[in-house]
C-alpha positions in Angstrom: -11.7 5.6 6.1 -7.8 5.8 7.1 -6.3 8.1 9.6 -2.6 8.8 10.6 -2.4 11.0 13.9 0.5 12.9 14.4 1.7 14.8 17.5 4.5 16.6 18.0 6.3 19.3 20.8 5.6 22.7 19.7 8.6 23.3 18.2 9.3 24.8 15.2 11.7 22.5 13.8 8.9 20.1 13.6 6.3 21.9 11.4 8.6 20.5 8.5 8.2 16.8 9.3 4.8 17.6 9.7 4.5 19.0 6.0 6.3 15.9 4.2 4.1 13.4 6.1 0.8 15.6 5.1 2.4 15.7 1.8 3.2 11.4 1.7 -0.4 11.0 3.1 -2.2 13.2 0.9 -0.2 11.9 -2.2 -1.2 7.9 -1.5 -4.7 9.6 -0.9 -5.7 10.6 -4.5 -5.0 14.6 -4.0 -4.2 15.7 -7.7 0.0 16.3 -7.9 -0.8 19.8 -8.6 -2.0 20.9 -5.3 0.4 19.1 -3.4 2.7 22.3 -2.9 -0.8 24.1 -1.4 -0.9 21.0 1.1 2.5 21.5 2.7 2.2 25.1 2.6 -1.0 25.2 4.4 -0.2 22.6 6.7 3.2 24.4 7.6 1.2 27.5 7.8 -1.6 26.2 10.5 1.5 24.0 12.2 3.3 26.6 12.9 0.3 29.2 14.0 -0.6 26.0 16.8 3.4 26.2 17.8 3.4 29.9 18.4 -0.1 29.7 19.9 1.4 27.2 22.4 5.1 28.9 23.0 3.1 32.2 23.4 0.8 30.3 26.1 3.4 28.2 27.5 1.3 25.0 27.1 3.4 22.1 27.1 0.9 19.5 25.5 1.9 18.6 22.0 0.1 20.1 18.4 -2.3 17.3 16.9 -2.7 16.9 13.5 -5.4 14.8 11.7 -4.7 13.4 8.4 -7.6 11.7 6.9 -8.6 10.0 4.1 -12.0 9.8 3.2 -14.1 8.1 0.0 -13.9 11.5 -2.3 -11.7 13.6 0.2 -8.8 14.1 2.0 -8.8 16.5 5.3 -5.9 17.5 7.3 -7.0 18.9 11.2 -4.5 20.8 13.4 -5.7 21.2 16.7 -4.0 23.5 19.3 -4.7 24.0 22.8 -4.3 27.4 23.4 -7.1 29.7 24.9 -9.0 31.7 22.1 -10.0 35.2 23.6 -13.6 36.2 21.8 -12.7 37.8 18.3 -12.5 42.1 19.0 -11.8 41.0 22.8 -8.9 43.0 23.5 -8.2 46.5 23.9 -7.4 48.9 21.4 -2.7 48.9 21.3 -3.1 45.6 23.7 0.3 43.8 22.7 -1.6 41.0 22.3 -2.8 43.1 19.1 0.5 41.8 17.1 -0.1 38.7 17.8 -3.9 38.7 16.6 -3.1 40.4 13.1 -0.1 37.8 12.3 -2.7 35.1 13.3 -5.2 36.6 10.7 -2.2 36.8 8.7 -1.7 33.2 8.6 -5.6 32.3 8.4 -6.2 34.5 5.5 -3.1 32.2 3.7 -4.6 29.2 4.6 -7.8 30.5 3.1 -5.9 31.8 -0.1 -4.3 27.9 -0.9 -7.6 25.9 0.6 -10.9 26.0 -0.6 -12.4 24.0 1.6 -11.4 25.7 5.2 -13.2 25.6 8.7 -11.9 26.9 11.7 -12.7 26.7 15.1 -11.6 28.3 18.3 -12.8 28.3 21.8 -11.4 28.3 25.6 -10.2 25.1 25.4 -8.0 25.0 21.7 -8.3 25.5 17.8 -9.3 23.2 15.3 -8.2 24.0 11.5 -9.7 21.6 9.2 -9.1 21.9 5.4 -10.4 19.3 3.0 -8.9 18.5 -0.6 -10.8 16.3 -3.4 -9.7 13.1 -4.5 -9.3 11.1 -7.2 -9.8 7.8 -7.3 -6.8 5.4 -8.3 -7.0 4.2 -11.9 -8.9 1.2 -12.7 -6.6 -1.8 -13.3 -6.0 -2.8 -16.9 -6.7 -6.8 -17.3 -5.0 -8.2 -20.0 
């Protein structure tokens, strides 16, 4: 098993360097060519929910991402650290109502490109965790 950790401020101009290296990674992982484009768009997606998650909280600690590459599968993990109120928890035309339905916004995309989606969310952070098949390299030819 093979793991590249990446951190990075959460800023926005970062969630694209985060993309092309989940991209890179998944690519030398075995994740079919045509689902590349649902990689990076997902992992923009859930990047950039953990950046406005943290700007919105103020938390200066960076956004972790997990890429790793398993026997049959490839998962990507972005973890934030942002407090997680209990879902319903607010009050009905709480501002923090906005911010809820654009983060349901973003989940339901992530669960429109991945199959394989699990998320977490507690007082203590957010764990996204999508998982992609792979294939295995070809099998080398002897001459």
């Amino acid at each position: 098993m093979a793991t590249v950790e990446l951190r990075f401020s959460a800023l926005p101009e970062h969630v694209r360097t985060a993309r092309l290296v989940a991209a890179a990674v998944a690519r030398r992982a075995g994740v079919d060519e045509a689902v590349l484009d649902e990689v990076r768009l997902a992992v923009g997606e859930a990047c950039s929910r953990a950046v406005g998650l943290h700007q919105i909280g103020g938390i200066a600690a960076p956004v972790k991402v997990m890429l790793i590459e398993e026997e049959k599968q490839f998962s990507i993990e972005v973890g934030d650290e942002a407090r997680h109120a209990p879902h319903g928890a607010d009050a009905p035309g709480d501002p923090d109502d906005v911010e809820a339905e654009e983060d349901e916004m973003g989940l339901a995309v992530i669960s429109g490109l991945v199959d394989d989606v699990e998320v977490t969310a507690g007082e203590h952070g957010g764990l996204i965790k999508m998982t992609w098949p792979t294939t295995p390299p070809p099998a080398a030819v002897l001459a």
